[in-house]
NUTIPA-12112 format. One record per residue: y, z, x of N, C-alpha, C in turn; residue number from 1; chain; residue in one letter. Coordinates in steps of 0.05 Angstrom, whole numbers. Last residue first. Example, Ala and Ser with C-alpha at 12.3 -4.5 7.8 and 13.67 -1.06 7.14 Angstrom:
residues 2
ATOM   n_north     n_up   n_east   ca_north    ca_up   ca_east   c_north     c_up   c_east   resi   chain   resn
ATOM       -45      142      257        -21      143       273         1      157      258      2       A      s
ATOM      -114      156      264        -90      156       246       -66      156      264      1       A      a
//
This chain:
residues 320
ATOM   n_north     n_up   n_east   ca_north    ca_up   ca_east   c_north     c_up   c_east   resi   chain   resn
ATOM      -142      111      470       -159      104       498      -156       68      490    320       A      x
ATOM      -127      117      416       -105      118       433      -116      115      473    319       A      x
ATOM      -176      114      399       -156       90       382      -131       88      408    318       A      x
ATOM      -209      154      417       -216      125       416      -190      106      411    317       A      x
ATOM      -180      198      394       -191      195       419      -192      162      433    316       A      x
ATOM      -189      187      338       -153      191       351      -152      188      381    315       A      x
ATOM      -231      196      335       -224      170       325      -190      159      340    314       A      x
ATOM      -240      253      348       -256      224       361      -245      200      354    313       A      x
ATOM      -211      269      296       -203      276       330      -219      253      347    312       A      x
ATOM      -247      262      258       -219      249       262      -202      251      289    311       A      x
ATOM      -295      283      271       -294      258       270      -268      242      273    310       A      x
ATOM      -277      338      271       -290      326       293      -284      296      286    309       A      x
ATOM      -269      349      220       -250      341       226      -252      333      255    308       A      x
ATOM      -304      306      166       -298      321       192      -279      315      214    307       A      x
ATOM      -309      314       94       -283      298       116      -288      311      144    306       A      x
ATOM      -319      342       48       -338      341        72      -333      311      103    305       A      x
ATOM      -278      351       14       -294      378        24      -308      370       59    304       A      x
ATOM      -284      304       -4       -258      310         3      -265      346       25    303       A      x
ATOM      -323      270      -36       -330      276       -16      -308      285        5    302       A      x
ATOM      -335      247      -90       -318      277       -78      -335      291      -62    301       A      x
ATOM      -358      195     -106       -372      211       -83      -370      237      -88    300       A      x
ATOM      -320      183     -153       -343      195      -155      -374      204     -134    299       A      x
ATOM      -315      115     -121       -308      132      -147      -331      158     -146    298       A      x
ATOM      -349      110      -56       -334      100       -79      -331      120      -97    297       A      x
ATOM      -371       96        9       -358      116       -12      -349       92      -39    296       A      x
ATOM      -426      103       47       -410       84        36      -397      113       17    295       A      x
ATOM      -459      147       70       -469      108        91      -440      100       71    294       A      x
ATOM      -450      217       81       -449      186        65      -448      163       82    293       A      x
ATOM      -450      260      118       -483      243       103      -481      224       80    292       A      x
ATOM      -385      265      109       -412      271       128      -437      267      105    291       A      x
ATOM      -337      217       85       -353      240        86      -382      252       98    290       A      x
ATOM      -310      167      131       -323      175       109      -343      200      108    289       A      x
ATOM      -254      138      164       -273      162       161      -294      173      137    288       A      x
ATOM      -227       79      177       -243       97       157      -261      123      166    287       A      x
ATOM      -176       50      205       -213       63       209      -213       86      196    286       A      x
ATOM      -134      -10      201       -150       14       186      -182       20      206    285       A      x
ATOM      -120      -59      220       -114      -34       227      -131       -8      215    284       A      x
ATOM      -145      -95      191       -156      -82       214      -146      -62      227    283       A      x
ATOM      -153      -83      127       -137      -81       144      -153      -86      173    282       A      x
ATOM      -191      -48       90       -186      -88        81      -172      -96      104    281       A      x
ATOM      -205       -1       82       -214      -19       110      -211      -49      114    280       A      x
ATOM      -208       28       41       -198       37        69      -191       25       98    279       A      x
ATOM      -211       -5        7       -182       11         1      -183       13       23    278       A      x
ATOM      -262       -6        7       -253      -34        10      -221      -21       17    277       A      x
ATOM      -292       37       -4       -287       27         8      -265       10       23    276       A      x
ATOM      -274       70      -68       -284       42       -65      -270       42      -26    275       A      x
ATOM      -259      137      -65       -252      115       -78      -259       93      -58    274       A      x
ATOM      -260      197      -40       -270      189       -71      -262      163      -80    273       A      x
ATOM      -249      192       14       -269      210         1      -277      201      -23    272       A      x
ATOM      -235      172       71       -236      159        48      -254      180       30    271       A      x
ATOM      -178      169      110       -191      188        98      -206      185       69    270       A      x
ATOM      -155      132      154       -162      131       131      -189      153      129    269       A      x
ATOM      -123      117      216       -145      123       202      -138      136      176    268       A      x
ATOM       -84       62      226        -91       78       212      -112       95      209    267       A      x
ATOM       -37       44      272        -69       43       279       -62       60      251    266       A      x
ATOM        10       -7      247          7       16       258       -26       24      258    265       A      x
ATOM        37      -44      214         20      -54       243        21      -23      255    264       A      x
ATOM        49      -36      163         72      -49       195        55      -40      210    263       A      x
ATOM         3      -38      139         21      -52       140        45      -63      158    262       A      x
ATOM        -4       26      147        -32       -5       162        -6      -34      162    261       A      x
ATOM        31       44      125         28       52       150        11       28      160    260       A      x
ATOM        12       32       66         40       20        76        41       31      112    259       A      x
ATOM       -35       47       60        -27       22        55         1       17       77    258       A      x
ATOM       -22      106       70        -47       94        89       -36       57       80    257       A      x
ATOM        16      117       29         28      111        53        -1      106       77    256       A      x
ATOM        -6      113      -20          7       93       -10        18       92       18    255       A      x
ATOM       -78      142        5        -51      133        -5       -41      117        0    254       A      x
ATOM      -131      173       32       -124      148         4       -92      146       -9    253       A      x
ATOM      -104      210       74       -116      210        53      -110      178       41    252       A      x
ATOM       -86      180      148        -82      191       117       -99      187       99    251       A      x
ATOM       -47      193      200        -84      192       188       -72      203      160    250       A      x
ATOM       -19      133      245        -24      152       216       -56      158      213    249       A      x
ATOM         6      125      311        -20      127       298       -20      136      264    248       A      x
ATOM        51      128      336         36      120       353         4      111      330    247       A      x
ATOM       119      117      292         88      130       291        79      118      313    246       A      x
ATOM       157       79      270        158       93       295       133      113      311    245       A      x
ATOM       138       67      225        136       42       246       144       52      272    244       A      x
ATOM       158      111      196        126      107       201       124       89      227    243       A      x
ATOM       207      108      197        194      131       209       166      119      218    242       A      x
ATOM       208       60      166        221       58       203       207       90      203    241       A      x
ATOM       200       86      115        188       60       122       198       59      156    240       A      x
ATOM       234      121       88        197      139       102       197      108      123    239       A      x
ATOM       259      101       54        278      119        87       260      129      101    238       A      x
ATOM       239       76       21        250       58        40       257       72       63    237       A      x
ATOM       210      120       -4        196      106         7       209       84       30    236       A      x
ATOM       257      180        9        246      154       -17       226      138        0    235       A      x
ATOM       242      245       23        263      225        27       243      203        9    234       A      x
ATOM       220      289       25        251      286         8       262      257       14    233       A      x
ATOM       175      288       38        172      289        24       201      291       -4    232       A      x
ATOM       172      296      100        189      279        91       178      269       69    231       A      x
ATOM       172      344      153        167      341       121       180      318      115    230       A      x
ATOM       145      360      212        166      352       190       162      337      164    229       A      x
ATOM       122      403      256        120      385       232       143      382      221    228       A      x
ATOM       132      439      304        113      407       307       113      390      288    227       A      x
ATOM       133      482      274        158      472       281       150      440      302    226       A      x
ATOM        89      500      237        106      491       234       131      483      249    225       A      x
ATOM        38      518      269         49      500       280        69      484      258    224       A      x
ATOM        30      570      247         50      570       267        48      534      285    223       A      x
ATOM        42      552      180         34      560       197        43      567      230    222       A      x
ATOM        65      531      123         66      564       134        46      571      158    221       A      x
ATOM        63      477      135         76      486       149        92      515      146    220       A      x
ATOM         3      470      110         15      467       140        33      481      144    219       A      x
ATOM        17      503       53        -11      519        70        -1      503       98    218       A      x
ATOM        57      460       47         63      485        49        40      506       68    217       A      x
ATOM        27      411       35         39      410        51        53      439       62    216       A      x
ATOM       -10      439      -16        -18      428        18        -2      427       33    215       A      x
ATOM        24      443      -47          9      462       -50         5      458       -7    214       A      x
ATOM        49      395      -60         66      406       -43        45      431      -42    213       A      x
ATOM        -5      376      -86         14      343       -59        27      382      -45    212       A      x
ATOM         5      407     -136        -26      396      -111       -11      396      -92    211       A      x
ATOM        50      379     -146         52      415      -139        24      412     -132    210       A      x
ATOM        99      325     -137         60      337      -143        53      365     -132    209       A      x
ATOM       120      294      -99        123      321      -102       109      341     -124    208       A      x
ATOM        82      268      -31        100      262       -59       102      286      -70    207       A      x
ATOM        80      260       32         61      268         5        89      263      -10    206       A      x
ATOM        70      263      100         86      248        72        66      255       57    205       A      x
ATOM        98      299      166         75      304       131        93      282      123    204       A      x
ATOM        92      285      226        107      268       206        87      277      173    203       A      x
ATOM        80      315      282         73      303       249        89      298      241    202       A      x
ATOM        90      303      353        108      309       333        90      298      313    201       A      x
ATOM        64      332      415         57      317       395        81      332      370    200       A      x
ATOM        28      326      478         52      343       457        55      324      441    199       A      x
ATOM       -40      342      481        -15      329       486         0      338      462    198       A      x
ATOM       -84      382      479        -80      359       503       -58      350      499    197       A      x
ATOM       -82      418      439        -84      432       459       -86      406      478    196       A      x
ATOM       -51      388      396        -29      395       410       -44      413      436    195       A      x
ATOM      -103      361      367        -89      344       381       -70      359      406    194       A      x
ATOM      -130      419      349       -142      403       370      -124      380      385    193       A      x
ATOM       -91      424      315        -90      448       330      -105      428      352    192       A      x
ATOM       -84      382      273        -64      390       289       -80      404      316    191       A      x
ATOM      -148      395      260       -140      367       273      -113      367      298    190       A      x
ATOM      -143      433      227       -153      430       248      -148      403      263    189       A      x
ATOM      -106      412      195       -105      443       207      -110      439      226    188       A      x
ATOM      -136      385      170       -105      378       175      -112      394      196    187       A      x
ATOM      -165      417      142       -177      395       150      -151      385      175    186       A      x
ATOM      -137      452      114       -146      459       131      -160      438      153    185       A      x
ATOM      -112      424       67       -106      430        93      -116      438      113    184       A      x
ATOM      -166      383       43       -154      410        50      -137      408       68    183       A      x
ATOM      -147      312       12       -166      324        36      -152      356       42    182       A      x
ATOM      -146      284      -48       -131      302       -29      -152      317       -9    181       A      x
ATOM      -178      259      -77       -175      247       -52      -159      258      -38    180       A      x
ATOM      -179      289     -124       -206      288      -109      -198      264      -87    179       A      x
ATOM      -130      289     -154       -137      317      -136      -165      302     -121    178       A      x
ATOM       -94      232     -138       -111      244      -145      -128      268     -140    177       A      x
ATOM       -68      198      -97        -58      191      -129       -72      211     -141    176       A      x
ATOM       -39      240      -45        -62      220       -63       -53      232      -85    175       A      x
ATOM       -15      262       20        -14      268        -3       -36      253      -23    174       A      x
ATOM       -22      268       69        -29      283        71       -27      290       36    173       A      x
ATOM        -9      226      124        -10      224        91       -30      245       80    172       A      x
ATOM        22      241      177         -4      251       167         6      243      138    171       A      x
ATOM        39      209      231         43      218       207        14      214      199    170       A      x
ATOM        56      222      303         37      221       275        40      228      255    169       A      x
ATOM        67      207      366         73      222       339        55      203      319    168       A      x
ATOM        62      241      430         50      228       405        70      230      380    167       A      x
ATOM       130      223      472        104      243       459        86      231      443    166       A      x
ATOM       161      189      488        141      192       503       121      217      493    165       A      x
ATOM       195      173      441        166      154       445       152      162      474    164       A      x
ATOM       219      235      399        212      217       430       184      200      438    163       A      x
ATOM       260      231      348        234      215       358       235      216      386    162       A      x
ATOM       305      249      323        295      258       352       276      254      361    161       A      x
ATOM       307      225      266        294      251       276       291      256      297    160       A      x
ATOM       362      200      282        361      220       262       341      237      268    159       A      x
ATOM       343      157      326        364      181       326       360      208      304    158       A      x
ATOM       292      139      292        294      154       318       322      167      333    157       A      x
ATOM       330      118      257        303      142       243       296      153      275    156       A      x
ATOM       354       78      280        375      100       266       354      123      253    155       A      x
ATOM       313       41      301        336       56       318       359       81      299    154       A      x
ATOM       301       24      241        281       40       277       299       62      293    153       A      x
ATOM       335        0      228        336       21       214       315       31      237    152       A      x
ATOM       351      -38      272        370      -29       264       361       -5      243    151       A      x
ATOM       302      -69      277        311      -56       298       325      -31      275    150       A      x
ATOM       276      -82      198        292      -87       221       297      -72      246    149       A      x
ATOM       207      -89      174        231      -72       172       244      -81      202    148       A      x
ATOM       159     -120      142        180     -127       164       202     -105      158    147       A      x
ATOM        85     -117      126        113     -109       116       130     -111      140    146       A      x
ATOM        29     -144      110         52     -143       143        75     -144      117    145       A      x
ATOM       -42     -144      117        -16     -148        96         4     -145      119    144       A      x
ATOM       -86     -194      155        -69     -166       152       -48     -170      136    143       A      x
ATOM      -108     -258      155        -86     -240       155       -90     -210      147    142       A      x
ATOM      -142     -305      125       -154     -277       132      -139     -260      154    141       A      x
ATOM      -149     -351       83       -131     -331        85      -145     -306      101    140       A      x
ATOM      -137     -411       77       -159     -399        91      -133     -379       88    139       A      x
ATOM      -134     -464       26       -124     -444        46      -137     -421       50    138       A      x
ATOM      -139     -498      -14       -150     -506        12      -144     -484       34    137       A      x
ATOM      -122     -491      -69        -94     -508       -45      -111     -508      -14    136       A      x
ATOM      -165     -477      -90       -137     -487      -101      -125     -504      -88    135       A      x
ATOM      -203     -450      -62       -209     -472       -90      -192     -493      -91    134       A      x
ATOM      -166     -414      -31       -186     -432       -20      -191     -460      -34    133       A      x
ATOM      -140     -385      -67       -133     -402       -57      -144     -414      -38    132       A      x
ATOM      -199     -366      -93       -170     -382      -108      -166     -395      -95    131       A      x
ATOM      -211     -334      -51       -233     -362       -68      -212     -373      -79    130       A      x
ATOM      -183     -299      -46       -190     -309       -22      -198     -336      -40    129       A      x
ATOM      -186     -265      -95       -152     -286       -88      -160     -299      -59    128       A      x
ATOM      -241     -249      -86       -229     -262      -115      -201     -280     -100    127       A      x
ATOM      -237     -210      -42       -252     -244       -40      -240     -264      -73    126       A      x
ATOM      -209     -163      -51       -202     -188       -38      -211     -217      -35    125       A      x
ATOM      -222     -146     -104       -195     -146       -99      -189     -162      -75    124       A      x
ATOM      -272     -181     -152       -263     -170      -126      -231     -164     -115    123       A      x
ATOM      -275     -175     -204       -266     -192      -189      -259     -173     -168    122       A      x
ATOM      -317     -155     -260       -328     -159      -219      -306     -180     -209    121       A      x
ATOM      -282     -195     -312       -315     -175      -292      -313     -181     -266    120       A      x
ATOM      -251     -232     -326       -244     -210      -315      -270     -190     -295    119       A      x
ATOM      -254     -291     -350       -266     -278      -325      -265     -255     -315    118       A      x
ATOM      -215     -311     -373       -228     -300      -392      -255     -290     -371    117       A      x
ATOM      -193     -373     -329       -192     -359      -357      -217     -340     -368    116       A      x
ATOM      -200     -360     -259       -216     -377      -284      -209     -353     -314    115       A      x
ATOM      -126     -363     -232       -159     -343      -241      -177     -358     -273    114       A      x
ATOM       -80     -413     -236        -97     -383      -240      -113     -384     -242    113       A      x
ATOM       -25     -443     -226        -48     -440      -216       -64     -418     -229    112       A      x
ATOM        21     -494     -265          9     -467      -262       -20     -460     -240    111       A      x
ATOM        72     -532     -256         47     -522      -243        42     -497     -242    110       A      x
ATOM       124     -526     -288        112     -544      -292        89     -544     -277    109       A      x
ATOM       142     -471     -343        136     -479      -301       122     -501     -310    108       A      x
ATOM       152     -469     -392        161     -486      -377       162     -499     -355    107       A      x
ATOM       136     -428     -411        166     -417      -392       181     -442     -381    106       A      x
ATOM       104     -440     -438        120     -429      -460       148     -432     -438    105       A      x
ATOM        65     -425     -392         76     -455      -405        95     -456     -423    104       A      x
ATOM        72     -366     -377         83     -393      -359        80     -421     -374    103       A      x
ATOM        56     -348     -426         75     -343      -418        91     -366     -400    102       A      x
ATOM        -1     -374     -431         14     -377      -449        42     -376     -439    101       A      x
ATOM       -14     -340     -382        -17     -367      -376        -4     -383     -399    100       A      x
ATOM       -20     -289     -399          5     -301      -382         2     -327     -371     99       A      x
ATOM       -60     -296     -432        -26     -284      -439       -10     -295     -422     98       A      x
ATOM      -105     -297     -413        -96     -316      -430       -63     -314     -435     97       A      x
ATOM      -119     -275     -349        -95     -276      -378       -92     -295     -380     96       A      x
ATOM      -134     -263     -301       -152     -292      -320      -141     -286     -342     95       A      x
ATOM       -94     -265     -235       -111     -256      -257      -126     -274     -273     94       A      x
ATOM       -53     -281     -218        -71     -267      -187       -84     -251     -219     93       A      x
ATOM       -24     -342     -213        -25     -318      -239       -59     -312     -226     92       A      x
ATOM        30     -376     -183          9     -370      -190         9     -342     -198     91       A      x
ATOM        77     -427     -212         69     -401      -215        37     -397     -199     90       A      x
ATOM       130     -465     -191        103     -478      -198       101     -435     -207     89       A      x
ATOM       192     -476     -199        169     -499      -204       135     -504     -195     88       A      x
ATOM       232     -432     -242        210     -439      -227       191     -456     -230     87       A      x
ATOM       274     -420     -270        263     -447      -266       250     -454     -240     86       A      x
ATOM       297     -372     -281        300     -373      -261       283     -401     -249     85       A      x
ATOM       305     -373     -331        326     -367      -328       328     -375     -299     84       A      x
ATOM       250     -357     -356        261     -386      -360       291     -387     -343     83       A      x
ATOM       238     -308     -359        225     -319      -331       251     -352     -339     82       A      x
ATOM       266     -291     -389        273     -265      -361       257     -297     -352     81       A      x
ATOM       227     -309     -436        260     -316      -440       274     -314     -405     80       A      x
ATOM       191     -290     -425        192     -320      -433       216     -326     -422     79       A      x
ATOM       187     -231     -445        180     -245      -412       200     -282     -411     78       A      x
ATOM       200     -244     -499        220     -233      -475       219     -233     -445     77       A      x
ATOM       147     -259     -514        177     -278      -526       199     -265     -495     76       A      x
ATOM       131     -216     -489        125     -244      -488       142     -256     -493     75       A      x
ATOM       151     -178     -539        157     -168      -511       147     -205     -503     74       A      x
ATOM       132     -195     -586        151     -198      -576       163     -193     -550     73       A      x
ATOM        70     -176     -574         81     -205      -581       112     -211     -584     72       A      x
ATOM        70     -125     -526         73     -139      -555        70     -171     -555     71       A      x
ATOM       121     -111     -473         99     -108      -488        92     -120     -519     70       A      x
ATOM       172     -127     -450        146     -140      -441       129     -133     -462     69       A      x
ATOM       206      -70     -453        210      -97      -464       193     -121     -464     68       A      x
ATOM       153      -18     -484        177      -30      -473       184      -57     -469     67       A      x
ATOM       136       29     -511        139       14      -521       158        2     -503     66       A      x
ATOM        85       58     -468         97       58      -479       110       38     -493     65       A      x
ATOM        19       55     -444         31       79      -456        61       86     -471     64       A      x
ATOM        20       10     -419          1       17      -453         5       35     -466     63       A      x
ATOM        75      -22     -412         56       -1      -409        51       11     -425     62       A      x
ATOM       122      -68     -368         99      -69      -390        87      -36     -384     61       A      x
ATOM       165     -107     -354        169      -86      -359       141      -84     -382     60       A      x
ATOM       157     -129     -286        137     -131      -305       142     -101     -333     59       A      x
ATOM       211     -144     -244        200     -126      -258       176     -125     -282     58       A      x
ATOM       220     -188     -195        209     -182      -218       198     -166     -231     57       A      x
ATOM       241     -205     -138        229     -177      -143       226     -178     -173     56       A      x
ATOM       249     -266      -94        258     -242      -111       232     -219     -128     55       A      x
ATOM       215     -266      -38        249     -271       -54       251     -253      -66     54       A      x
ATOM       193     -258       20        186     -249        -2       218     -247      -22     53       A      x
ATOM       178     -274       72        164     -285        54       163     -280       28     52       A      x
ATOM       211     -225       89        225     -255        99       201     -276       80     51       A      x
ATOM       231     -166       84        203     -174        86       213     -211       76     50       A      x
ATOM       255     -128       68        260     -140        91       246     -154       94     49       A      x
ATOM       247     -109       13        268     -115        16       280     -119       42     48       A      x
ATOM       181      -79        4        187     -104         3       214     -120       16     47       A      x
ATOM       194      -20       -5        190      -33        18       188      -61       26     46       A      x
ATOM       224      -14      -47        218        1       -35       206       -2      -12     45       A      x
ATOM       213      -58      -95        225      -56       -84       236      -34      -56     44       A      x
ATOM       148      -39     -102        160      -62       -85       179      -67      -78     43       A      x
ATOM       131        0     -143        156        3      -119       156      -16     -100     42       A      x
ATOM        88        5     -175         84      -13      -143       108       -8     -135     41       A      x
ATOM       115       10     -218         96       32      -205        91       14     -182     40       A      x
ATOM       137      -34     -246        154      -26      -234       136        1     -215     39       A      x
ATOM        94      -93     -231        104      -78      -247       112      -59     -237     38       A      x
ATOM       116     -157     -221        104     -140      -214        98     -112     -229     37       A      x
ATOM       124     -223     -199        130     -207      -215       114     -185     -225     36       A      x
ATOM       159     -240     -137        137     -231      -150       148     -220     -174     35       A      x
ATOM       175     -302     -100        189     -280      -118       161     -275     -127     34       A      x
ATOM       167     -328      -26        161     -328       -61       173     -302      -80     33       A      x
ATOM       204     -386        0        197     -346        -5       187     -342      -29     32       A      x
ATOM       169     -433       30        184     -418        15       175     -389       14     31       A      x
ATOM       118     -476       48        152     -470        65       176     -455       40     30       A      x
ATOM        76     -473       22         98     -483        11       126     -482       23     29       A      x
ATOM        45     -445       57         34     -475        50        70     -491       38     28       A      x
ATOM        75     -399       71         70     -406        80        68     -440       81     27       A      x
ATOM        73     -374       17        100     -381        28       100     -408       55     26       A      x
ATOM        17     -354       13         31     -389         3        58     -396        3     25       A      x
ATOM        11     -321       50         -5     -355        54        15     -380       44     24       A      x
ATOM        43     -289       31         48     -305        56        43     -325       63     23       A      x
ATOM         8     -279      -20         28     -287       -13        44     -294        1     22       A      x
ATOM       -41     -263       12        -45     -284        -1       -15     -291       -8     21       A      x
ATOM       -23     -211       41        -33     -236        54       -35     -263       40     20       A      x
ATOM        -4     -179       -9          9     -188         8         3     -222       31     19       A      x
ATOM       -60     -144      -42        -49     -184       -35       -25     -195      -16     18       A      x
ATOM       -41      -98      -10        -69     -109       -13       -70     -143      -12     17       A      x
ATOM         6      -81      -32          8      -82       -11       -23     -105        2     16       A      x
ATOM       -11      -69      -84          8      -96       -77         5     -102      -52     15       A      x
ATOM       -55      -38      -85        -57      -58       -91       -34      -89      -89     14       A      x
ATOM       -16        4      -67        -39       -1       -55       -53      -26      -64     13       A      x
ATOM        17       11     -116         38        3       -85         6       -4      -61     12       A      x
ATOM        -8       -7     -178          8       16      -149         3       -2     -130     11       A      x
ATOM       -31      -38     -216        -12      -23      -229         0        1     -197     10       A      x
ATOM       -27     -116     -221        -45      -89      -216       -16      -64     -212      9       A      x
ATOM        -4     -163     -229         -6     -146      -254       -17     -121     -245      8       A      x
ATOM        34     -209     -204          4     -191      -192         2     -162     -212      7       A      x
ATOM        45     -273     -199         42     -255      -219        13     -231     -205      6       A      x
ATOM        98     -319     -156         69     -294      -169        63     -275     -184      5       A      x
ATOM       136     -369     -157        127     -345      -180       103     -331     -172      4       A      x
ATOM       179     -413     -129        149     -403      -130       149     -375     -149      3       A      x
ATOM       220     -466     -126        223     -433      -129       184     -430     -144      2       A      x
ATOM       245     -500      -65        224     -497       -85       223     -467      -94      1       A      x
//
């Protein structure tokens, strides 16, 4: 059976997010499902071990430019990219009129989707919880779960000289956005408190964003630069077994807090300026939220007031 999902949201935190609901329905349907996605999620980038998940569909669409998806002829062109691959059923993780045109135009003979013309207040997880509840009767309350093989584990622990009898930790230490980048100094401290009880290897990931490398530089012009390593040169698939080698990640609001919770690693989450739900949809995840806030969302900037007491207690706790 060839299955279709359509998950239109635009980064690698939101894909990572439905994951569960797509397992589900590999699951119900004893198949792999193919997504069609858009190319800022980098799904191919960590998706490409991952045993519930076929093929990779590019969503070539953006408001900002003219490309093959977009328009009323771009459609005609989806139409054409999807007919090729005669898929027999779709679900559509939205309430487009568009792409519900698209998949009949395509010919799938079972469409599922989001109540047409509903867009307000859909929740990012209870919304695709109710679907496929409504739909096909399925209880979904899973952790997202990315699969990377022995075989790249074992060649990121040769390469970096991982020893699993020390700590190690990657610090996401980068964000989509200056007000969810947490100071280095915040970092700072944290390092300095972890390495006066145990020996310990960081792992910095950030992206190359002159913010992103501003920070990672104030670390490792310090003297605990030779405890850190940078892996801000390497791509998301050659970061993916590093991380799964990690005892723990603490990271700012990023893709790599997503993608660290994902292979089953403890996360804490540094949540300063964005919706909750980002930090804590996981169980892996524990959220830290800014001192004298009960909740965070858009427009806390609460990046200043991250303690770094708090994250040391958490690292305390997680690894007791």
């Amino acid at each position: 059976m060839k299955i279709l999902a359509i998950q239109n949201r635009m980064g690698i935190g939101d894909t990572v997010i439905f994951l569960p609901f797509i397992k589900a329905l590999s699951k119900k349907f004893n198949s792999p499902i193919s997504l069609l996605i858009k190319e800022s999620s980098k799904a191919d980038q960590y998706l490409f071990q991952t045993d519930y998940i076929d093929k990779i569909l590019i969503l070539e669409r953006d408001i900002n430019n003219k490309n093959r998806h977009d328009g009323f002829f771009g459609s005609f062109n989806l139409i054409q990219d999807l007919k090729k691959y005669n898929f027999d059923k779709i679900f559509i993780f939205n309430s487009s009129l568009r792409f519900n045109l698209i998949a009949r135009f395509s010919k799938i003979p079972k469409i599922y989707q989001y109540q047409l013309f509903n867009k307000n207040k859909q929740h990012i997880t209870n919304t695709p919880k109710k679907f496929l509840k409504d739909k096909l009767n399925i209880e979904v309350n899973e952790d997202p779960n990315i699969q990377i093989n022995n075989e790249l584990i074992l060649e990121a622990i040769k390469k970096f000289q991982i020893d699993k009898k020390e700590l190690n930790i990657l610090l996401g230490i980068g964000g989509s956005g200056p007000t969810k980048r947490i100071p280095s100094k915040t970092f700072l401290n944290v390092i300095d408190r972890i390495l006066k009880i145990k020996k310990c290897k960081f792992f910095l990931a950030t992206g190359k964003n002159n913010e992103e490398q501003i920070i990672l530089n104030e670390i490792l012009e310090t003297k605990f630069k030779n405890f850190c390593i940078p892996l801000d040169n390497l791509s998301i698939k050659e970061t993916l077994p590093i991380i799964k080698c990690c005892n723990l990640s603490i990271c700012n609001d990023t893709s790599f807090s997503h993608l660290s919770a994902a292979l089953g690693i403890k996360t804490i989450t540094l949540m300063a300026d964005t919706p909750l739900i980002y930090g804590n949809y996981s169980s892996n995840m524990f959220p830290i939220l800014p001192d004298g806030e009960d909740t965070v969302t858009h427009n806390t900037l609460g990046k200043e007031k991250i303690n770094p007491e708090k994250i040391f207690d958490k690292i305390i706790e997680i690894n007791n």
